[in-house]
Structure formats: C-alpha cells, structure tokens
N, C-alpha and C positions, 0 to 999 in steps of 0.2 A: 404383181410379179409371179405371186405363185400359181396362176393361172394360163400365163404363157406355156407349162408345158404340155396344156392339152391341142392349141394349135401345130405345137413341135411335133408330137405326138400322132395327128392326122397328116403332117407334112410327111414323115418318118413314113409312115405307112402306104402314101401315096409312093412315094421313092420307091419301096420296096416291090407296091403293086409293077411299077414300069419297068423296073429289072427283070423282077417274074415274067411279063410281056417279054421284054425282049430277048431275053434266053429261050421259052418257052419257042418262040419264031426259029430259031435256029437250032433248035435240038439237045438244049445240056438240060436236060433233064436231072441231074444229080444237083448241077447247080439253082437250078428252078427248087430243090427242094431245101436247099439250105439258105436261100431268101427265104422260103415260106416260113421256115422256124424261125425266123430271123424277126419276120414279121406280128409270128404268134407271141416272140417274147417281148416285143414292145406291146402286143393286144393284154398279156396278161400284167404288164407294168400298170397299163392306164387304167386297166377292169379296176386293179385294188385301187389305185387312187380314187376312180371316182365309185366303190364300194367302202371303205374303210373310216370316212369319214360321215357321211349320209346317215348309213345303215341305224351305227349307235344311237344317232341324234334323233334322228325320227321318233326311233326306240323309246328314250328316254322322254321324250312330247309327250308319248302315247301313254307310258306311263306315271306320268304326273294327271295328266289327264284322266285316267282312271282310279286315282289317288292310291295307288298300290304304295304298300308299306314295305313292299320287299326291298332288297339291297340294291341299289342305284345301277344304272349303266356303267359300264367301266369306258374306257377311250384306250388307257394302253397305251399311251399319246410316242412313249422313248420305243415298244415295239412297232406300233408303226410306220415310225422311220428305219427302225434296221428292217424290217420287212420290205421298204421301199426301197432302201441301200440294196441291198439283197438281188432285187429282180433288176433295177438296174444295172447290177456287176455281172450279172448273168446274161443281160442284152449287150453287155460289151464285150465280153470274154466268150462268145459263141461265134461273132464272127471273126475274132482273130484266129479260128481254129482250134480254141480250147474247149472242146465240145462236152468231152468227160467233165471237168469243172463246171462246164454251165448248166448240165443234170444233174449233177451233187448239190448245186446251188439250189435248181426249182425242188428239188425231192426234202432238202431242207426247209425252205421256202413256206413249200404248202403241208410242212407238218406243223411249224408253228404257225400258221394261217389258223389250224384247228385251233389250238391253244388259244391263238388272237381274240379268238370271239368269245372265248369261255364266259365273259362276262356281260353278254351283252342280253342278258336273260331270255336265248331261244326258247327254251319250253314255253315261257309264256309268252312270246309273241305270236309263236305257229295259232293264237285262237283268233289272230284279228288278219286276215287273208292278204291283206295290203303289207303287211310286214314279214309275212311270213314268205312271200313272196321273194320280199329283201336278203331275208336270213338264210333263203334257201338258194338264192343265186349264188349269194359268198361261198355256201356250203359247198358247190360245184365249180367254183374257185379253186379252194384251196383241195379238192379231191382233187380234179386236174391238176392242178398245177403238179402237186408230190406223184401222179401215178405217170405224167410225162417226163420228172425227174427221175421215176424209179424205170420206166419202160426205157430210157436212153441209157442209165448204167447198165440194162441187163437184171438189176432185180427181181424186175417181174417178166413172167412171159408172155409180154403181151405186145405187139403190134404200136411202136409208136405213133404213125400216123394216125392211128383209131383211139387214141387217147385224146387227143386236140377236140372231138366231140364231147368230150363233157366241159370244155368252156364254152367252145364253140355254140352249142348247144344249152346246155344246161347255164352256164355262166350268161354271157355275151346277149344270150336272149333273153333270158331270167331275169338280168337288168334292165335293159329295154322297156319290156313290159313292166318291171314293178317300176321304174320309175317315172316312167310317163304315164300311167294309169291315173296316177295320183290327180294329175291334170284333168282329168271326168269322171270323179269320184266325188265331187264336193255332196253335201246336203244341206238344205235350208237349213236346221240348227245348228249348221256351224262344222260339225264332224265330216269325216272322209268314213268311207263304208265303200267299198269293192262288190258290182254288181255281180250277178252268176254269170255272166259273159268271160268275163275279166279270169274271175277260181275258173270258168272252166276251161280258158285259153289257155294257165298257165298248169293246169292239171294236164294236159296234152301235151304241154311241149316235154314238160318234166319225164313223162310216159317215153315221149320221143327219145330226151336222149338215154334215157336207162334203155331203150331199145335197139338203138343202134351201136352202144359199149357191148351189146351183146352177142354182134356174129362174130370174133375171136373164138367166145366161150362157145358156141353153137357153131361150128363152120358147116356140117348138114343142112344150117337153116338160114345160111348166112343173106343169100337174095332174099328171102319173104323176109327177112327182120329188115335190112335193110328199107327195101321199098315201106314197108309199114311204118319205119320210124318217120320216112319221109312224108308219108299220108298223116301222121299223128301231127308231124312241127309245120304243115300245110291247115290243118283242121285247126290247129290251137291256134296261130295267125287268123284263119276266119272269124274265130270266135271272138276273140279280142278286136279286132276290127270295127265287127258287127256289134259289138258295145261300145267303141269307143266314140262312133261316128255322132250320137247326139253334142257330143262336148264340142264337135266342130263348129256347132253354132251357136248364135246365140252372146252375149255380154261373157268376157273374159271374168272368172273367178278368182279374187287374187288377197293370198298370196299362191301361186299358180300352182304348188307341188306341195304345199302346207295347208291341214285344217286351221281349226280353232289353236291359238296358242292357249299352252299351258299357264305362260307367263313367268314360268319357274324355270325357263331354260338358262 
C-alpha cells in the first residue's frame, strides 16, 4: 500500500503536464504558471519520499561494512512523517489559493530537511562517491526547497522561478544518477565502487546547478552563465552515459541497487 503513492504521484504529474498544455494553447500564461508550482510541489513531495528512506539505509550498509565504531545512522522515523505531512499540506493548500501558507510551509519544510539529516553521518560518507552522491542530492533538496519557500514569501530577493533549479537540477538529477548508478557499479568482490565517469558526471551536473542559481546574483553575466550551466548538465549526462553503457549488458547483477550485505542491517 505504501507504495501506491508513487503511481499517484506520476498520474498527478501527468494531469498537471496536460493542463500546462492546454492553457499554454490558449494563452493564460499566469495560469500555466501556477500548474507548474503545482506540479514542482508534488516533484519535491516524491523527491523526499524516495530520498528519506534510501539515503540513511545505504549509509548505515556502508557503514557496517566498514566496521566504523562511530555513532549509528539515525532514521528520525516521527520527523519524517511530519516532514512528509508537511509538503503534502503544502501541495494541497497552494492550489486552493493559499499561496502565502504554502511558502511558509516549504521555507519550514527545507529548514528542518537540514536538521533531518544531521544524523546520517555526511562527513563521512562524502569519501565513498556513491553516497556522497546520495547526501548531496537531499542536500539540494532541502536548499531548494527553504530558498523556494523564502523567494515566495519575499524573504529573500531572489527570482522564484530561478529557485526550482536547485531541485530541478541539483536534486531531481542528483537522484537519478546516484541511484541508478548503483546498477553498474558492482565489483567482483562483492563491493560497489563508482567509476570516474560516474564522480565526473555528477561533478558537472552539481557545477551546473550552482551555475545557473547564479545569473540573479550576476545579471551582467546572466546569458553566458546560463548557456554554460546548460553545456555543464549536457556534459555531466554524457559522462555518466558513457559509463554507464557497459552495465547494459551482459548477466543482471543482483541484488540490483545493493552491494555486499553488511548482514547487520
């Protein structure tokens, strides 16, 4: 059952895309824009669902795995349900018109997003690139999330539709790539190890979107950032591509997104 809502969740999205269409056809461009929010707040509902539970668990694999004595994975299991209360009351109360509430919500949101992870021991995972991958997508989560929270109340002065780029970007694809990597990363003894295709697809995208948060603060330089954020998140897709094409063939590795178990999960 609790998997039913990631079909809801693409159906949802579909809906949204065919409104956008057909407003778009006929010129309400204000409304074309308030589907889209509409649409991003169901994108950053499902990001944390399918980020919030993974990320930790993988974590905690890796670190049994390398028999670390340091203090455990956390889960945070009661804030990740108000976290998930949270951005669902946000997708409902935005399009009744309650817009103001629905930025105080993600600006709340993605502060305790930071908090959420405190315990999922970043520092040490950013040395194994497959995880760091993971830590650093949520990290672009919950940035997004609070600076599209704070760019809708007016908090900050910045350009709401130029915020949706650090999930869009930074998030949305930072998942993508770290979790399906994992599917052509196996090695004969058992371990997952991240090629230099892989670090240097997702070192370019990441390049990308801190590149394109950037023609607000630069409006002088606003086209050349732009077009180069687009050459950098074109370049990191080739590069992860171009690594990931042997795992296309060949006998299925399985279990397909998991190394070696720890056996202490």
């Amino acid at each position: 059952m609790r998997k039913l809502g990631y079909p809801a969740a693409v159906m949802g999205l579909s809906l949204c895309d065919t409104v956008f269409l057909i407003e778009a056809a006929v010129g309400n461009v204000w409304y074309c824009l308030d589907v889209a929010h509409i649409a991003f707040a169901g994108m950053l509902l499902l990001l944390f669902s399918a980020g919030a539970r993974p990320v930790p668990a993988f974590t905690r694999n890796w670190q049994a795995q390398q028999d670390d004595a340091g203090p455990p994975v956390r889960n945070a299991t009661q804030l990740r349900t108000l976290l998930m209360g949270m951005l669902f009351m946000a997708l409902a109360v935005k399009p009744a018109g309650f817009a103001a509430a629905a930025s105080a919500i993600w600006a709340a949101a993605g502060t305790m997003m930071l908090w959420f992870i405190r315990g999922w021991r970043t520092g040490k995972a950013l040395f194994n690139p497959l995880l760091a991958a993971q830590h650093l997508a949520f990290v672009w989560l919950a940035f997004g999330t609070l600076a599209f929270g704070a760019a809708g109340l007016g908090i900050i002065a910045y350009p709401v539709p130029d915020t949706l780029h650090a999930n869009t970007i930074g998030a949305m694809t930072g998942f993508i790539m770290a979790i399906s990597v994992r599917a052509g990363s196996h090695r004969p003894d058992g371990e997952m190890r991240a090629g230099a295709g892989f670090t240097a697809g997702c070192t370019l995208v990441w390049l990308a979107a801190c590149t394109r948060l950037a023609p607000p603060l630069l409006p002088a330089f606003s086209q050349s950032l732009t077009t180069t954020a687009a050459v950098l998140w074109c370049a990191g897709w080739l590069a992860f591509i171009a690594a990931f094409l042997p795992a296309l063939s060949g006998p299925i590795r399985r279990p397909v997104l998991s190394g070696r178990s720890s056996g202490r999960l």
